[in-house]
C-alpha positions in Angstrom: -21.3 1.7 -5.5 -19.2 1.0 -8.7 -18.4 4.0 -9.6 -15.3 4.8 -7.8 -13.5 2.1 -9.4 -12.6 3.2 -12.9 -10.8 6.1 -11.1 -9.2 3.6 -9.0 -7.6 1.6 -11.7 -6.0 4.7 -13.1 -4.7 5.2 -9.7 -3.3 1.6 -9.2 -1.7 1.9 -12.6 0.5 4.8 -12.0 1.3 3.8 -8.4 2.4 0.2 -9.9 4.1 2.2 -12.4 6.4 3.3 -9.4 6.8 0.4 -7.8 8.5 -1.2 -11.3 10.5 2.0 -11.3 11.4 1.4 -8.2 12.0 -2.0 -8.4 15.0 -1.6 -10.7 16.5 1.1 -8.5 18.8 -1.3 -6.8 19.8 -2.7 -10.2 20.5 0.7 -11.3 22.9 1.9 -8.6 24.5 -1.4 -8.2 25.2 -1.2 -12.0 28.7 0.1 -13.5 27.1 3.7 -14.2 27.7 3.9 -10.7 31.0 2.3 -9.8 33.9 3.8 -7.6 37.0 4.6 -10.6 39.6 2.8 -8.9 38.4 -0.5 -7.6 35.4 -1.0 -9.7 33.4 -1.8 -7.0 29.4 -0.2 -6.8 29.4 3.2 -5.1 26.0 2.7 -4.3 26.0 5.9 -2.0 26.4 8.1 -5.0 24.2 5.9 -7.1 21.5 6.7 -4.4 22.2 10.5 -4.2 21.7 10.9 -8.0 18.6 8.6 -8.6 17.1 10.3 -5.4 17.7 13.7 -7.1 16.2 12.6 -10.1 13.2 11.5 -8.3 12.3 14.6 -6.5 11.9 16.5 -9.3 9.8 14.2 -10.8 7.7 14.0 -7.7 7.5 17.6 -7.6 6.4 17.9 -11.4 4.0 15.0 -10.6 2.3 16.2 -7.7 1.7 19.8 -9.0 -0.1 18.4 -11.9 -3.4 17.4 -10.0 -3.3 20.5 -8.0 -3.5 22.9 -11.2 -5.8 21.0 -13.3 -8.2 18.8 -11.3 -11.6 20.6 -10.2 -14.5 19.5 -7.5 -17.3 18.5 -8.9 -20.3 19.9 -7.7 -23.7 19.0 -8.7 -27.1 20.6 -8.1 -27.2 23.6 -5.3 -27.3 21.5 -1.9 -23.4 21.3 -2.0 -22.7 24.4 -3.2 -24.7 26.7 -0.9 -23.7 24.4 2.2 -22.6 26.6 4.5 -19.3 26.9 5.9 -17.9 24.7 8.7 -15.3 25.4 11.1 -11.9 23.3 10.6 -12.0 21.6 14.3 -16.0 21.3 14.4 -15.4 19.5 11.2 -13.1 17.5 12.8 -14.7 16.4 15.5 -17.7 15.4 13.5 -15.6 13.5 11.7 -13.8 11.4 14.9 -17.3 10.4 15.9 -17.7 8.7 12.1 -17.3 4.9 13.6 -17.1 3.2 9.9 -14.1 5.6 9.3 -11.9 4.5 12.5 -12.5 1.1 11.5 -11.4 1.5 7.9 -8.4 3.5 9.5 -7.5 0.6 11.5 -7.7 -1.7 8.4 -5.3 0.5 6.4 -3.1 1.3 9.4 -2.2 -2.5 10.7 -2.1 -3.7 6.9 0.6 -1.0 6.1 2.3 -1.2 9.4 2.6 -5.0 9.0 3.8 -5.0 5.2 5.6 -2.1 5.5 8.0 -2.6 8.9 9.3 -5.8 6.4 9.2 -4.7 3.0 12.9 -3.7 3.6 13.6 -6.9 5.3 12.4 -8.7 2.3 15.8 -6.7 0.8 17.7 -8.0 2.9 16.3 -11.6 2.9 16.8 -11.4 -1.3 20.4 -10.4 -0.5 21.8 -11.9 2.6 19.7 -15.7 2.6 18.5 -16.3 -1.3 21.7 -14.9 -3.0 24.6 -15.2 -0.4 25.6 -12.0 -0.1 25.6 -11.5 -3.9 24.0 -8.2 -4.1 24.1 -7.8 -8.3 22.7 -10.9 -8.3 19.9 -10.2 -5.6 19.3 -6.5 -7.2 18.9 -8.2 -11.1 15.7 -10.3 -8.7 14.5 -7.4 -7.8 14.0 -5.8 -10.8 12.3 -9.0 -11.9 10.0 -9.1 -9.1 9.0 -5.6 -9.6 8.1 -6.1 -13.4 6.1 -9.1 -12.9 4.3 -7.4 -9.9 3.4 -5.0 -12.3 2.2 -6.6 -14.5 0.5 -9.4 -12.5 -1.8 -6.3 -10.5 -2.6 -4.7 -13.8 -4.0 -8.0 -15.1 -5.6 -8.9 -11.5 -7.5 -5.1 -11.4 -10.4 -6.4 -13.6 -10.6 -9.1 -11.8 -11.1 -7.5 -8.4 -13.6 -4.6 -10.1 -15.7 -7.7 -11.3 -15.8 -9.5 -8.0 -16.6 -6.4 -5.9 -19.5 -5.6 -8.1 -20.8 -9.3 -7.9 -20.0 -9.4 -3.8 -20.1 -6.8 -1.1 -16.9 -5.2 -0.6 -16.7 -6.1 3.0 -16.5 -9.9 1.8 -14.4 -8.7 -1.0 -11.8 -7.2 1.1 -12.0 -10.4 3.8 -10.8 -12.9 1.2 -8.1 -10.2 -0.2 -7.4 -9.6 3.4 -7.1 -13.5 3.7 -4.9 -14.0 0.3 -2.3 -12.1 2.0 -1.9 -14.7 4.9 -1.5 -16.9 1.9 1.4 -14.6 0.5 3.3 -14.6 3.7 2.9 -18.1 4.4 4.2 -18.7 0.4 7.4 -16.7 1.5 8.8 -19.2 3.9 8.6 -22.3 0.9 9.4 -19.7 -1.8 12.8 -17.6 -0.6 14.9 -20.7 -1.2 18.7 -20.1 -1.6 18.6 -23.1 -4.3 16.4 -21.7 -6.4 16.6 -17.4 -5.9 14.1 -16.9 -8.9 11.2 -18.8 -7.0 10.4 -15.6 -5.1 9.0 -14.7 -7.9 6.0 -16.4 -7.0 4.4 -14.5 -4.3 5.9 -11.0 -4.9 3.2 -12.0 -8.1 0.7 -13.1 -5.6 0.9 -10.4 -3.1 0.9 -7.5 -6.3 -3.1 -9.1 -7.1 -3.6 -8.4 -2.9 -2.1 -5.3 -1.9 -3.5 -3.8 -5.1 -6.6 -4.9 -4.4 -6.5 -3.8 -0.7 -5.7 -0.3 -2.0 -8.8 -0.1 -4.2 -11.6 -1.4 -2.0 -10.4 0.6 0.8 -10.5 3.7 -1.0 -13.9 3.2 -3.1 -15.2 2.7 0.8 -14.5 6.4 1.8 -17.1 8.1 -0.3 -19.5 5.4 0.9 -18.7 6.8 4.4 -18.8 10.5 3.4 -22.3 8.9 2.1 -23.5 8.0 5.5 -21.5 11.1 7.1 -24.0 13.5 4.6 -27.0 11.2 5.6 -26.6 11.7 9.7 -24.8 15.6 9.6 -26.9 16.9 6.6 -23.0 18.1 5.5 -20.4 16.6 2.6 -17.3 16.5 4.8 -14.8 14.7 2.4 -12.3 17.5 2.8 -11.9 16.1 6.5 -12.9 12.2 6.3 -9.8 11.9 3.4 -7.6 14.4 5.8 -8.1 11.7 8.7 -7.5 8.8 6.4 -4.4 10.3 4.8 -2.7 11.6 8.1 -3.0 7.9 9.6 -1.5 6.1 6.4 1.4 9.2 6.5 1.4 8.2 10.3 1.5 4.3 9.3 4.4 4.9 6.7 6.6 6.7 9.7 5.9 3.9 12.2 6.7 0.9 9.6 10.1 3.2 8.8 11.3 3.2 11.7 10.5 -0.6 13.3 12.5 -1.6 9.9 15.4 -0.2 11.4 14.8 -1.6 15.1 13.8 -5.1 13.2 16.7 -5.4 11.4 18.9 -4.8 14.5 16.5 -7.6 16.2 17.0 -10.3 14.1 21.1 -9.7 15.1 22.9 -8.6 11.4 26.0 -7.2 12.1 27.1 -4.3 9.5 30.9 -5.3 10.5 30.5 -8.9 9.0 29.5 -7.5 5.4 27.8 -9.7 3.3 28.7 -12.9 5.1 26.0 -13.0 7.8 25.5 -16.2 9.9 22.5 -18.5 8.9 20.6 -17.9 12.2 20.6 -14.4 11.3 19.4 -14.6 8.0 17.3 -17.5 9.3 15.7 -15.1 11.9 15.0 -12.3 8.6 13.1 -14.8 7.1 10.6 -15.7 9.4 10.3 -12.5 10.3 9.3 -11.4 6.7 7.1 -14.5 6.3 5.2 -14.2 9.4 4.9 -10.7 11.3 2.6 -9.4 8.5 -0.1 -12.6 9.6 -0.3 -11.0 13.3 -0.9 -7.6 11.6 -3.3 -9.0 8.9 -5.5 -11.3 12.1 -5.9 -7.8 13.9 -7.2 -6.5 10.2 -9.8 -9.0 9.9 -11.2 -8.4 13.6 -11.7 -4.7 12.8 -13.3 -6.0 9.6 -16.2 -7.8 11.6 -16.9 -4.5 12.6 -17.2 -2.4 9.8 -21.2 -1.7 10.1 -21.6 -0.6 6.3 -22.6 -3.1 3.5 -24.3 -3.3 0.0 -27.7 -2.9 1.3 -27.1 -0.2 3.5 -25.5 1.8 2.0 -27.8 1.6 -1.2 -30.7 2.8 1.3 -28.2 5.8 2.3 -28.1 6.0 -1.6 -31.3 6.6 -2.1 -32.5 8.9 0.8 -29.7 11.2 0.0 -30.9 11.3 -3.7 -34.4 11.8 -2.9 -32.8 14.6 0.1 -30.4 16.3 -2.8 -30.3 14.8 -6.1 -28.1 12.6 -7.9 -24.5 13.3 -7.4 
């Protein structure tokens, strides 16, 4: 049951490694490196068509890497002599895998809720905490993006430790829950009198979504578990196709509500950085609270989620007694 999660913290460790990277972007464009020659002003257009050139190629070098040098592992001759599957057979098999659609779900509302506001939060930095004073507001962000890292590196251990104590499902329930926390600590914490105070939950919520990340995914190869123990068939290949299409899918939605949220909440691009307070009043408790809707429906589809310790280390064992240890 533990065994996924070494893996994982390597995972969460370069994925926090982008969002410090990241986190400094703004800095970095706003900065003089980038500024227009004659008014010294930040051309942060150009600042963002270089860094995002940069980036790709980095991607690209990045994502080649596990493509040319990571292997399956098989093990034993069940898995290797299985016989081939068609792609939409396998497909369907997989849609009827209950425990999947409810992990789906999990992932889906969490992202969709964080996400549509994660830009928002920007914006909230910018136009309520600072006043419009975007070096100011971009110097936070950097801030907030080194002590997230470094507050979800240090959290990791905890989480391995209190998954392999608890079941996972009540492991990800009080994550799920400590994220209600973070949004509620939002509306005390973005305070215009004291802009470095955000600090606090953007530490909070790095321990939640990291954790939310890592017990989600460790729960997939318990379901390609119980998919092998029903079909007789590993179907991995298909079961992580499913769950990576709908967080792709979750990503596109949240991009595009930002836009239509922003609009919502009545900022007006022709007043610059000078917005009036009910609009910036409006960002805020948007950010604070439209992730708790999100992160209610997440714990429903929790309650549902038929897998736990016990059962699956019954799936565990028939499958080892069926085909060996894997």
């Amino acid at each position: 049951m533990m065994s996924a999660f070494p893996y994982r913290l390597i995972e969460r460790f370069f994925a926090n490694v982008a969002v410090l990277t990241g986190g400094w972007t703004l800095a970095l464009i706003s900065s003089s490196y980038f500024a227009d020659p004659e008014s010294g002003d930040p051309d942060i257009i150009r600042g963002i068509r270089v860094i995002s050139v940069v980036l790709a190629v980095v991607i690209v070098i990045f994502g080649v890497i596990p493509a040319v040098f990571v292997k399956e592992r098989f093990v034993g001759t069940s898995v290797m002599s299985q016989s081939t599957e068609g792609l939409w057979n396998s497909l369907k098999q997989t849609f009827r895998l209950t425990p999947l659609w409810v992990l789906v779900g999990i992932i889906f509302f969490h992202f969709v809720g964080f996400g549509t506001v994660s830009i928002l939060g920007q914006y909230v930095n910018i136009f309520y905490v600072n006043q419009g004073a975007i070096k100011d507001a971009a110097i936070i962000e950097g801030w907030k993006a080194t002590s997230m890292f470094f507050a979800a590196m240090v959290s990791l251990p905890f989480w391995v430790w209190f998954c392999g104590r608890y079941d996972k499902k009540v492991a990800l329930a009080v994550v799920l829950c400590s994220g209600i926390v973070n949004s509620l600590l939002n509306l005390v914490c973005m305070h215009p009198d004291y802009p470095y105070l955000q600090l606090i939950p953007a530490i909070f919520y790095a321990g939640v979504v990291n954790a939310i990340w890592m017990i989600l995914t460790s729960m997939i190869p318990d379901i390609a578990d119980y998919d092998e123990l029903e079909t007789g068939k590993r179907r991995e290949g298909s079961i992580n196709a499913v769950w990576s299409w709908f967080i792709k899918f979750a990503m596109t939605i949240s991009a595009g509500l930002s836009g239509f949220l922003l609009q919502w909440t009545g900022f007006d691009v022709a007043l610059g950085m000078k917005q009036p307070e009910e609009v910036t009043r409006s960002m805020l408790l948007l950010f604070s609270l439209l992730p708790i809707a999100f992160l209610l429906i997440t714990l429903i589809l929790l309650r549902l989620y038929p897998l736990n310790r016990e059962t699956m280390g019954q799936v565990r064992q028939q499958l080892e007694a069926r085909r060996g240890v894997l």
